[in-house]
C-alpha positions in Angstrom: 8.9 29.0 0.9 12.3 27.6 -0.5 14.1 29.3 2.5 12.2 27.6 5.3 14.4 26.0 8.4 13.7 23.6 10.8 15.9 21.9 13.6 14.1 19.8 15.8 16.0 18.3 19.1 14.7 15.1 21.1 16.3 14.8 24.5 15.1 11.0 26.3 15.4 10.0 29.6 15.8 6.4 30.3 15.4 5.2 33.7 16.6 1.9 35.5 13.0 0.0 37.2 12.5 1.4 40.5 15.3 3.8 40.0 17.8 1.8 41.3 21.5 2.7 40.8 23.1 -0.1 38.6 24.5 1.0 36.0 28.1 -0.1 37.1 31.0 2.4 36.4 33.1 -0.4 35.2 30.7 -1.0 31.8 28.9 2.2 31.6 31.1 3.3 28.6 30.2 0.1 26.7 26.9 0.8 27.3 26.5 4.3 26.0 28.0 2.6 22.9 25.5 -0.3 22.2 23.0 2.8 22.6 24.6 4.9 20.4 24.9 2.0 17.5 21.6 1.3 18.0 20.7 5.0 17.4 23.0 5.7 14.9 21.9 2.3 13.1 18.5 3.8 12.3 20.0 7.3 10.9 19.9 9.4 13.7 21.8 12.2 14.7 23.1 11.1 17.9 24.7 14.4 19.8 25.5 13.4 23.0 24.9 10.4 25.2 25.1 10.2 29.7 23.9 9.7 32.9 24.3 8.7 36.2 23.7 4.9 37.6 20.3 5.4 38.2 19.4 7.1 34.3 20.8 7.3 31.2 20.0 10.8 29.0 20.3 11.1 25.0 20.1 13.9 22.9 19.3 13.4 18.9 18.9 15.9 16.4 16.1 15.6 14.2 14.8 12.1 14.2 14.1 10.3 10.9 11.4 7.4 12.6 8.9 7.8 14.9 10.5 8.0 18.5 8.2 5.2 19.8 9.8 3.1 17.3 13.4 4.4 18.4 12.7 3.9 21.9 11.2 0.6 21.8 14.5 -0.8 19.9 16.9 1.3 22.5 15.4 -0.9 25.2 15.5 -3.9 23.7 18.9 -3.3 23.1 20.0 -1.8 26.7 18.2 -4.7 28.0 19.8 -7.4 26.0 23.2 -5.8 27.3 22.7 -4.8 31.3 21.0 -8.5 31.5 24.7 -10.2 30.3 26.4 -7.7 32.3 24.5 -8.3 35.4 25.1 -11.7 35.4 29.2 -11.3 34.9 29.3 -9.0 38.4 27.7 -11.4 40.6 27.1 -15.5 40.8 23.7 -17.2 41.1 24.5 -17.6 45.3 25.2 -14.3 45.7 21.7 -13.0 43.5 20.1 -15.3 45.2 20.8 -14.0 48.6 20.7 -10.2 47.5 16.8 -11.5 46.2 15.9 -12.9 49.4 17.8 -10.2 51.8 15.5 -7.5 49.4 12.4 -9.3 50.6 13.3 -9.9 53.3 12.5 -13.6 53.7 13.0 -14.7 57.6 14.5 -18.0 57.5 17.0 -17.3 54.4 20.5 -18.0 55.9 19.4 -21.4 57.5 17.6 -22.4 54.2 20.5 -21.3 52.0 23.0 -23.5 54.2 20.4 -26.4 54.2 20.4 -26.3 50.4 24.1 -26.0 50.0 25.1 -29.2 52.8 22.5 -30.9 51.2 23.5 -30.7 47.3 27.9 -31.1 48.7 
């Protein structure tokens, strides 16, 4: 069988936890790219790369590794980069109170402006 053909196309879905919609407009772009490096690091065929702020979609053309292996490192590496640019969008007061508005913790603005009058 010297004429035998095969093309094999792996679509992945990668969801934000809880599907919440954070991947930011404003680095989006840079984040397809670490994805993409990552992808094309390993000697895949990366065809196309989106999503919306809630997912990210990637579509690879016959993968050379197991995809578990793919996967794992795609996270890692997605992770690694939303963590940094999390932190550059908001400051540690303004996470903080976003964290205790989301549980909503009773007594948070009267703790928060204890803290603050009590460390100047």
């Amino acid at each position: 069988m010297a004429d035998v053909f095969s093309q094999i196309y792996v679509q992945m879905v990668f969801a934000v936890k809880n599907r919440r919609a954070l991947i930011c407009l404003e680095w989006e772009e840079r984040l397809h790219r670490c994805i993409t490096s990552v992808v094309q690091s390993r000697g895949h065929n990366m065809l196309v790369i989106g999503g919306m702020p809630e997912h990210v979609h990637i579509l690879i053309l016959k993968p050379v590794e197991a995809l578990s292996d793919l996967v794992r490192e795609i996270k890692n590496a997605a992770n690694d980069f939303t963590k940094e640019e999390h932190h550059k969008s908001r400051t540690f007061e303004e996470e903080y109170i976003e964290i205790l508005k989301d549980f909503e913790v009773e007594m948070w603005r009267k703790k928060m402006v204890d803290f603050f009058l009590s460390n100047g």
